[in-house]
N, C-alpha and C positions, 0 to 999 in steps of 0.2 A: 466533574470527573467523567473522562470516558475511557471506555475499555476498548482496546484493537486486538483483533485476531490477525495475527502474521503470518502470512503465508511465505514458505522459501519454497516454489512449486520444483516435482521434482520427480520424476517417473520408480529413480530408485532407493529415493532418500527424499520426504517433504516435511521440509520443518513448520512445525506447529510453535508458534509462541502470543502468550495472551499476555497485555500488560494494561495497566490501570495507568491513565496521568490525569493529572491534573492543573491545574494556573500553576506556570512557571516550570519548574525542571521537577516536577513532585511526581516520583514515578517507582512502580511495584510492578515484582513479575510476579502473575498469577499462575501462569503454567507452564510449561514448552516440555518438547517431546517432537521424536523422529518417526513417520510412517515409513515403512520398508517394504518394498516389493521386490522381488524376483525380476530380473530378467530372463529367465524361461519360462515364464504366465504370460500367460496372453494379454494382450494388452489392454483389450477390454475389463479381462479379470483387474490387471494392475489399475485400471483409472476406476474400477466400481469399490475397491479395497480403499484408494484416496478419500474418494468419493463417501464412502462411511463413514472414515475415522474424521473428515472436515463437519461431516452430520454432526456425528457426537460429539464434538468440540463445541459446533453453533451452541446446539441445545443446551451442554452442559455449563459454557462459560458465558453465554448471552451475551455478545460482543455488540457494539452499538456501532462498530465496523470493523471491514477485512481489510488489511492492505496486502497485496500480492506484488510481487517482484515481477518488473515488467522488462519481457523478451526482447531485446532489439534487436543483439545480434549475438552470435557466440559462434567460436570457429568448427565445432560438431553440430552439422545439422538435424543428426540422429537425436542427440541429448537437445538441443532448439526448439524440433518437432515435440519430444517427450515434457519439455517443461510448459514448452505453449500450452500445450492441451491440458496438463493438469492444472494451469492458469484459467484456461477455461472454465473446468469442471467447477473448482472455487468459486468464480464469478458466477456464476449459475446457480449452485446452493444460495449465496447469499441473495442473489437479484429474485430466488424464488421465496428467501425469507424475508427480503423486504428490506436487506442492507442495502447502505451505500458500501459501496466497491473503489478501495482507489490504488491505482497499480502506479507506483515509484521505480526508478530505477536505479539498477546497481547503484552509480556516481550520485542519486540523489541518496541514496540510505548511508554511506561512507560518507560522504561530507557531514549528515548528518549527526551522523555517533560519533565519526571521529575530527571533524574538521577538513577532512582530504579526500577530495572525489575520487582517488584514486588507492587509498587505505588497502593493505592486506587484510587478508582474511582472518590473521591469527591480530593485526591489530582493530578489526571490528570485533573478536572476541573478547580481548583486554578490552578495551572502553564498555561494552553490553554488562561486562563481568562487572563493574569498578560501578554502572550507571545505575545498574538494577540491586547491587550490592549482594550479588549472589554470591557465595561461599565456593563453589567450584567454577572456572569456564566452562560453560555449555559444551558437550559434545553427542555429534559431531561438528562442526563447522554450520551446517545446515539448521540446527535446533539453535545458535548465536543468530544467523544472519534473520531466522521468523523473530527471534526478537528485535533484530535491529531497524525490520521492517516497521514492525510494531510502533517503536519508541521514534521512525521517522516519523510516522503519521501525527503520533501525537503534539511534536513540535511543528512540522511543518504546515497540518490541516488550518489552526486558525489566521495563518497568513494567508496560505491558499484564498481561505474564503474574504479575509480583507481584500487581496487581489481584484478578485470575482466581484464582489459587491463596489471598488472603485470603479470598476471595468463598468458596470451595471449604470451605476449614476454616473459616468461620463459619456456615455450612449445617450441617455435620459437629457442631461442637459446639449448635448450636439444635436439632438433632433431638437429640443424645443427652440435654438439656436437659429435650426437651418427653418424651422416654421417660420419663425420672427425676420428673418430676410427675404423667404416666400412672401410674406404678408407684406413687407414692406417693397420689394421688387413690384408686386402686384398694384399697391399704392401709388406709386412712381410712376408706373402705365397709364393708372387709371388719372393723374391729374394731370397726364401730357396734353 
């Protein structure tokens, strides 16, 4: 079983969602909830108020990881600027408690909840509602997408790391590979 904290980073709205999974599609919402900030606070005020309520979530819900929705591009570079950094802030907390940190993107957490990189907001809602078997749709938008975050990580992570670990041992066997035609190159010289 592991737990992810889902970040939906976000200057005026950062959705909080904690979910449990486990082998196979075995999956429980533990928490979610919206942090809100002002745009007439200063922005430092705004990212130290994120910045707390991400604290008491670590400490409270002990997540064994964050996933954060990762920035690529978006047509306001104000709200860009704004979600980067509390992207930031996130990563920070956890990298100073000792998580792993892993930031998906929009098209990856849609495909993943709903099958379609390209999924509406209100149908990542429906499938979070239907997967986690919540009684009401999350609201706002923001408090569904940290969970959808969530429940990517949990399906996507152990592929991820078969990935990784193929990647690993096919590095491993190419260099012993390219040693074995060194040595033998070298052989070849040597009985000319």
């Amino acid at each position: 079983m592991v737990r992810v904290l889902g970040v939906d980073p976000g200057l005026t709205r950062c959705g909080l969602g904690v979910v449990d999974g486990g082998g196979g599609r075995v999956l429980r919402c533990v928490a979610v909830d919206v942090v809100r900030t002002s745009p007439e606070m200063d922005l430092g005020a705004r990212l130290i108020a994120v910045a707390d309520a991400v604290e008491r979530w670590v400490a409270e819900y002990r997540p064994d990881v964050v996933a954060v929705e990762r920035v690529f591009s978006q047509h306001n570079v104000r709200t860009a600027m704004g979600t980067a950094q509390v992207g930031g802030v996130v990563a920070l907390i956890a990298a100073r408690r000792g998580l792993t940190v892993a930031f998906h993107t929009p098209s990856e957490v849609k495909a993943a909840v709903t099958g379609f990189g390209r999924a509406g907001k209100e149908q990542v809602t429906t499938m979070i509602t239907r997967l986690l078997g919540l009684p009401a749709k999350p609201r706002p938008a923001d408090a569904a997408d940290a969970l959808a975050l969530a429940v990517c990580h949990v399906w996507r992570a152990p592929m991820t790391q078969r990935l990784a670990q193929a990647r690993a041992s096919s590095a491993q066997l190419a260099a012993a590979h390219r040693a074995r035609l060194a040595v033998a190159a070298r052989q070849g010289r040597a009985a000319r």
